[in-house]
C-alpha positions in Angstrom: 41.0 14.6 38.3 44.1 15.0 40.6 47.2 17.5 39.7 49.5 14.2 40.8 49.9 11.5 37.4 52.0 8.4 37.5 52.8 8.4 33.5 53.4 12.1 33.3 56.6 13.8 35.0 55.9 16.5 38.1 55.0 20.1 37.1 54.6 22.5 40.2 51.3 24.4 40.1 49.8 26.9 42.5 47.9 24.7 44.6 50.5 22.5 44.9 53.1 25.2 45.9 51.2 26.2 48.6 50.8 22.4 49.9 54.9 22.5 49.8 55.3 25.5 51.7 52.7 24.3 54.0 54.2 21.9 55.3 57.4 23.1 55.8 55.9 25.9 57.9 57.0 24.1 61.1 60.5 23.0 60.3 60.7 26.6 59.3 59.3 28.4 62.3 61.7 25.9 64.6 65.3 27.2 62.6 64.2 31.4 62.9 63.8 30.7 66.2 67.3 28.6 66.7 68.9 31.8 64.8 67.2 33.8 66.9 68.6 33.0 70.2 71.9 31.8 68.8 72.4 35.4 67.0 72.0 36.7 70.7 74.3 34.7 72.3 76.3 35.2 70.0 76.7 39.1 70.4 78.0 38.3 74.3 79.5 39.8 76.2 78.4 43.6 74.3 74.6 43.2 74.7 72.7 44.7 71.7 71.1 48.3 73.0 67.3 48.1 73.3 66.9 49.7 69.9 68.9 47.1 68.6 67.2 44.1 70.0 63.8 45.4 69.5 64.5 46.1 65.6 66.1 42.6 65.4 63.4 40.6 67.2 60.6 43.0 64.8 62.3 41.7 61.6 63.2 38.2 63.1 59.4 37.8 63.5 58.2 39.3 60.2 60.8 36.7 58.4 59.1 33.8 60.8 55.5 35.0 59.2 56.7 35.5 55.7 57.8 32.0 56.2 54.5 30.9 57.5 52.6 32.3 55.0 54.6 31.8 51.9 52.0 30.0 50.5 49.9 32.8 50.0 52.6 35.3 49.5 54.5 33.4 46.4 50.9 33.2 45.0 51.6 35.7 42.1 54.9 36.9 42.4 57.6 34.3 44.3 60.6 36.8 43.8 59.0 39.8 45.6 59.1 36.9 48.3 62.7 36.0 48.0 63.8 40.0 47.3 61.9 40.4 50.6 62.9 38.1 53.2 66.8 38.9 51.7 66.6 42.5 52.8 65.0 41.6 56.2 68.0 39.3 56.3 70.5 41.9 55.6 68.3 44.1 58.1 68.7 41.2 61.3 72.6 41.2 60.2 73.0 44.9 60.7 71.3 45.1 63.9 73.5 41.9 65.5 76.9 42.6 63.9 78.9 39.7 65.7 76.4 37.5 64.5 76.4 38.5 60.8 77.7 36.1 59.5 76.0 33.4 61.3 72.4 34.6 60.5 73.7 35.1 56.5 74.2 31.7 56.2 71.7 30.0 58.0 68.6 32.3 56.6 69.8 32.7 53.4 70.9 29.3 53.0 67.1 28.5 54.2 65.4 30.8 52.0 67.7 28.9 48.9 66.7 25.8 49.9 62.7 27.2 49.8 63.1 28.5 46.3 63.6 24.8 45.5 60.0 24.2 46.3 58.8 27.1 44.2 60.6 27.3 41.5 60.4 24.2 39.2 62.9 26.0 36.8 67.2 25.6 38.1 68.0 28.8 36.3 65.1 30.8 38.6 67.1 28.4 41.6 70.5 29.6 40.4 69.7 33.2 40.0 67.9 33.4 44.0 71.6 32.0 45.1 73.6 34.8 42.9 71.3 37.3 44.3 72.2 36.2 48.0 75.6 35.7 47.3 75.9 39.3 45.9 73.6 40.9 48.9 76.0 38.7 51.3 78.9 40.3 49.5 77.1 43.8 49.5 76.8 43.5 53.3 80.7 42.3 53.6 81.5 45.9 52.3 79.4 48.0 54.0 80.4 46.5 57.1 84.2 47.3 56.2 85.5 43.3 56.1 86.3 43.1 52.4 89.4 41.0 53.5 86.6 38.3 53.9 84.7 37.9 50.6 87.3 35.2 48.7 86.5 33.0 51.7 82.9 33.7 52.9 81.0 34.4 49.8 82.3 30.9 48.1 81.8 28.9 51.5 78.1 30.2 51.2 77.7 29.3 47.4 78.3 25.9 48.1 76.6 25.8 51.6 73.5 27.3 49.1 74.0 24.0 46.9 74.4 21.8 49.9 70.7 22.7 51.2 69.3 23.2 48.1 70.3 19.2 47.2 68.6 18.6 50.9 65.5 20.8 50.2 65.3 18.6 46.9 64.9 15.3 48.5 62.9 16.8 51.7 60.6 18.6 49.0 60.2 14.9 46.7 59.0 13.5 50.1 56.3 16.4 51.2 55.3 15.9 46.6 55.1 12.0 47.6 52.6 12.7 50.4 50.7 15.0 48.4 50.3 12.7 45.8 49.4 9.4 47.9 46.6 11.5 50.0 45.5 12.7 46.1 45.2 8.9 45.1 43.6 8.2 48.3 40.7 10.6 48.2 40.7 9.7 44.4 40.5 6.1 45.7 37.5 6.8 47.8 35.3 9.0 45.4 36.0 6.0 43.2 34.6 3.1 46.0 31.9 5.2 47.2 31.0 5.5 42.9 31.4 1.6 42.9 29.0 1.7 45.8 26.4 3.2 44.2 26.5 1.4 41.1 26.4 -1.3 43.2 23.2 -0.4 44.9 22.0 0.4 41.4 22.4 -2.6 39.9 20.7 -4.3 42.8 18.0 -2.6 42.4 17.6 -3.7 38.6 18.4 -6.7 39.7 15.8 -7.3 42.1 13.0 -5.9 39.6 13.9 -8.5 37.0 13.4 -10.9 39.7 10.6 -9.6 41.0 9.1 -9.4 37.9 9.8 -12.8 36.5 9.3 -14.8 39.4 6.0 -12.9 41.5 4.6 -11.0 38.9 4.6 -13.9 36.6 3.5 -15.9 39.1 0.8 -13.9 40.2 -0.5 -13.5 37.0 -0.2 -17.0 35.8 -2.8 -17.8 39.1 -4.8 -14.4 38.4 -5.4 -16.5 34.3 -6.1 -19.9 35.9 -8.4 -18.3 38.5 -10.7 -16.9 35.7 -10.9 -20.2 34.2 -12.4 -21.6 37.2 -14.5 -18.9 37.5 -15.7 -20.1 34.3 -16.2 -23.3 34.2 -17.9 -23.1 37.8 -20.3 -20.3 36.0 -20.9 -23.6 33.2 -21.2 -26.2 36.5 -17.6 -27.8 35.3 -16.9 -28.5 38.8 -14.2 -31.1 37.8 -12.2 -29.4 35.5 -12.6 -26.1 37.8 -11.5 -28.8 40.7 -8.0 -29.8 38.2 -7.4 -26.1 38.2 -7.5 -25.2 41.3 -4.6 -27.9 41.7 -2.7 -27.0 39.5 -3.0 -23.3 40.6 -1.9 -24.5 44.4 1.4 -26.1 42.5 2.1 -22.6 40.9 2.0 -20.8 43.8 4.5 -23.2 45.7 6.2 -22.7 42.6 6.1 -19.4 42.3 7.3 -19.0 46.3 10.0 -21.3 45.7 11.0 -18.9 42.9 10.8 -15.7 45.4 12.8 -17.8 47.5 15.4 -18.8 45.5 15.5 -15.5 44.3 16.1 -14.1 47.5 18.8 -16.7 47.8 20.7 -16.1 44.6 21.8 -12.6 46.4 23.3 -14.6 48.9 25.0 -17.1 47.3 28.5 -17.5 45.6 28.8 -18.8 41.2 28.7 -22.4 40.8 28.1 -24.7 37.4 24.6 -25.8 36.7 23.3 -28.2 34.1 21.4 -25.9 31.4 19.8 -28.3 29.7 17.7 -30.0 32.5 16.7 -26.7 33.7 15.2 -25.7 30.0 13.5 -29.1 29.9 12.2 -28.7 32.7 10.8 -25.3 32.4 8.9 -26.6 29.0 7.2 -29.4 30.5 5.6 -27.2 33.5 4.7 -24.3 30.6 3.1 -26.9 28.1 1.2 -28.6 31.3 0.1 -25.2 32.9 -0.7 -23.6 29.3 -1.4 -26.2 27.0 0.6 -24.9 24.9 2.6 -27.6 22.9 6.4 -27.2 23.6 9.4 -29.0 21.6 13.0 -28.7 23.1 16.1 -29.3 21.0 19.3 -29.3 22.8 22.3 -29.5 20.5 24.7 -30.4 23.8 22.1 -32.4 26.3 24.7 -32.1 28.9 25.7 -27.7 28.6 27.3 -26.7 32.3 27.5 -23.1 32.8 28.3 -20.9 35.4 25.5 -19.6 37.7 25.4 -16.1 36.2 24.4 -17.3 32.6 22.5 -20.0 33.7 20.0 -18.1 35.8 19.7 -14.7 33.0 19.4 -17.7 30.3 16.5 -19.7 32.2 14.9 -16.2 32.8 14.8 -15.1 29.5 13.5 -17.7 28.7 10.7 -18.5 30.7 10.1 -14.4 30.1 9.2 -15.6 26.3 7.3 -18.3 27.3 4.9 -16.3 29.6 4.8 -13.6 26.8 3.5 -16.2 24.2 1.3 -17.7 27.1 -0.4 -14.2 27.7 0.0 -12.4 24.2 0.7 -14.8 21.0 -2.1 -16.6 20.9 0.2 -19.6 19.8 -0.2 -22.9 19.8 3.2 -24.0 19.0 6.9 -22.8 20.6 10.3 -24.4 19.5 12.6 -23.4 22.3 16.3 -24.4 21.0 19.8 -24.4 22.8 22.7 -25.0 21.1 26.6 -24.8 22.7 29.0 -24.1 20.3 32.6 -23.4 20.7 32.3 -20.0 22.5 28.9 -18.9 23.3 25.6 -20.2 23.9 22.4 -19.3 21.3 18.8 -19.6 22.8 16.1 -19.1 20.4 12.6 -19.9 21.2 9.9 -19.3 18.5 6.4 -19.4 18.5 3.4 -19.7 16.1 1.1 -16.6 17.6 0.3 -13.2 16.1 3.0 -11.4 16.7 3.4 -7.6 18.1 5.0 -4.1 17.3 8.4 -4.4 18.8 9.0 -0.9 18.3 5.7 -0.2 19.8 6.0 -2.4 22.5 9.4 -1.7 23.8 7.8 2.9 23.8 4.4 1.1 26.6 6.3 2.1 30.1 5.3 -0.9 31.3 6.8 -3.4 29.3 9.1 -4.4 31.7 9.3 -8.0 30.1 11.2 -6.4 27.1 13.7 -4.1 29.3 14.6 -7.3 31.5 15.6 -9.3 28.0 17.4 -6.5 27.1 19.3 -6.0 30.8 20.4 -9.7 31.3 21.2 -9.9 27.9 23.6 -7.1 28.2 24.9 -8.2 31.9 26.1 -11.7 30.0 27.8 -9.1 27.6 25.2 -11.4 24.9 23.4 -9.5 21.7 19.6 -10.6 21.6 17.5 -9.9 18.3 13.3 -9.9 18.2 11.9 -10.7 15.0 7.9 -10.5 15.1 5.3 -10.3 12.4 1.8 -11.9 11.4 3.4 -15.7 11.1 4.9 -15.8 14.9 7.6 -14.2 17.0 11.5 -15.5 17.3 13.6 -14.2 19.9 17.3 -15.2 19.5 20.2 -14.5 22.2 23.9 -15.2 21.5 25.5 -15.5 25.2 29.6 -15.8 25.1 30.8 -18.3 27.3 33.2 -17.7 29.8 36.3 -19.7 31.1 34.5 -21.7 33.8 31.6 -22.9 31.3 32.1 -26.5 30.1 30.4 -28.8 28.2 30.3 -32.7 29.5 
């Protein structure tokens, strides 16, 4: 998780520190080097003896890279830093004596104005602007201008202040940044998640449909094929001739499944009449199986939206085709009724029954796992009761705002 939170308040920590001082690097380098050549010009017409200059530009320069690397070096210990770069500052003002005062003030007004970006305590602030105040003071006397401190050393105080109240507002910005570019990479570890959940789901998706449109399909013609292989074997030509029709209308069935399948990704939710669909779905099991089917439909005219309409129908052609193939049954009750928030299916049959328990272990069952899965993507409970006098399935689907009964 990101170091930035909306609902807590800002607490500086290491990392963030040196994201701070990073990016004031540059605005940093640009001022020592202002100082630099204004310090010079400001010791015209006496020009500084080579010693001098050489010593002054050699600590001018090691105060630029302490700068530019004060990320790293207020890592541990930020008032090594600060003791540091004051001495080197006391160091430039020796070595350019007309200039003292002006390279006091800037640098040190600088390097209080950076300790607002380190330090998130004020007392830790307060005490780095004492401690310049009394090295600025220290300075005043060894360089014999005492006459100046009850002028100077105030004027610098609240100078300090001045740049530390700018450093605060420049530093809230550089925190801002830091933060948005945290909630943007945040925001793109999250989309590229959604992605693959996306893809995930997809996939599921696509092997429930799979399953319940071609593998049903194909295993509905593989059941009516051995029929006419039998009654061909018994010279039934004409009741091996009825199934062969009936077998051509599942397969265009069973395309226009795949294909409406392979549509369904494409398309946007809409309403569709539940009840037709269900009735519908009966009639062609009962006239493929001969299995004897009853509908009741509590609310003959149920519109739901296309999400529930397509996992209901689904589920329940999935019990139909696991009576057809495994129950042994000669009756199913399939039952749909709308009350005031959800939708119950129940579809019951007459057969043997099965091991649920057993059943949903087999790795193949894939039947099972697809009730389960669009049972669970209608945010629905489902419930399996099987034993020696039939099997019962019952879903309860809540409905949604856009379902509506007519």
């Amino acid at each position: 998780m990101s170091d930035y939170s909306i609902n807590q308040p800002y607490t500086s920590s290491r990392s963030d520190i040196q994201n701070v001082l990073r990016d004031s690097r540059l605005p940093a380098l640009i001022w020592g080097i202002l100082i630099y050549f204004s310090a010079l010009y400001s010791q015209l017409p006496m020009l500084p003896t080579w010693f001098e200059f050489m010593m002054f530009t050699a600590l001018i320069l090691v105060h630029i890279l302490l700068h530019w690397y004060a990320g790293y070096v207020v890592d541990r210990r930020p008032w090594i830093y600060f003791v540091t770069q004051g001495c080197i500052v006391w160091g430039c003002a020796l070595f350019m004596p007309n200039a003292h005062s002006l390279i006091f003030v800037s640098l040190l007004t600088a390097l209080a104005g950076q300790s607002i970006g380190v330090y998130a305590q004020r007392m830790k602030v307060l005490l780095v602007c004492i401690f310049y105040c009394t090295l600025f003071s220290v300075s005043l006397v060894w360089l014999g201008t005492t006459e100046d401190l009850p002028s100077t050393v105030p004027s610098l105080f609240f100078i300090m202040f001045f740049v530390i109240g700018y450093a605060a507002l420049f530093y809230k910005q550089v925190r801002a940044k830091l933060r948005t570019q945290s909630f943007l990479r945040e925001l793109e570890r999250a989309h590229r998640k959604v992605e693959e959940l996306t893809i995930a789901n997809e996939r599921q998706r696509m092997a429930r449909d799979l399953h319940d449109t071609l593998a049903q399909g194909l295993a509905g013609l593989i059941m009516q094929l051995d029929a006419v292989d039998a009654h061909l074997e018994n010279d039934n030509n004409h009741r091996a001739h009825e199934i062969v029709k009936l077998s051509k209308a599942q397969a265009k069935r069973t395309l226009s499944e795949a294909r409406s399948a392979i549509d369904d990704l494409r398309s946007s939710a809409e309403v569709i009449d539940i009840s037709k669909a269900v009735k519908e779905e009966a009639e062609h099991f009962s006239h493929i199986t001969g299995i004897r089917v009853v509908t009741q439909l509590s609310m003959p005219h149920l519109v739901v939206a296309k999400l529930i309409f397509e996992h209901s129908l689904h589920i329940i052609r999935e019990c139909l085709a696991n009576t057809a193939k495994h129950a042994n049954a000669t009756n199913v009750e399939v039952v749909v009724a709308a009350r005031e928030n959800e939708i119950e299916l129940s579809i019951t049959d007459d057969g043997i029954g099965f091991d649920t328990i057993l059943i949903e272990k087999q790795s193949g069952s894939y039947g099972l796992i697809g009730l389960y899965e669009r049972t669970r993507i209608m945010g629905g409970e489902i419930e399996i009761e099987s034993g020696k006098q039939g099997t019962k399935v019952s879903v309860r689907i809540p409905l949604q705002q856009e379902d509506t009964t007519v």
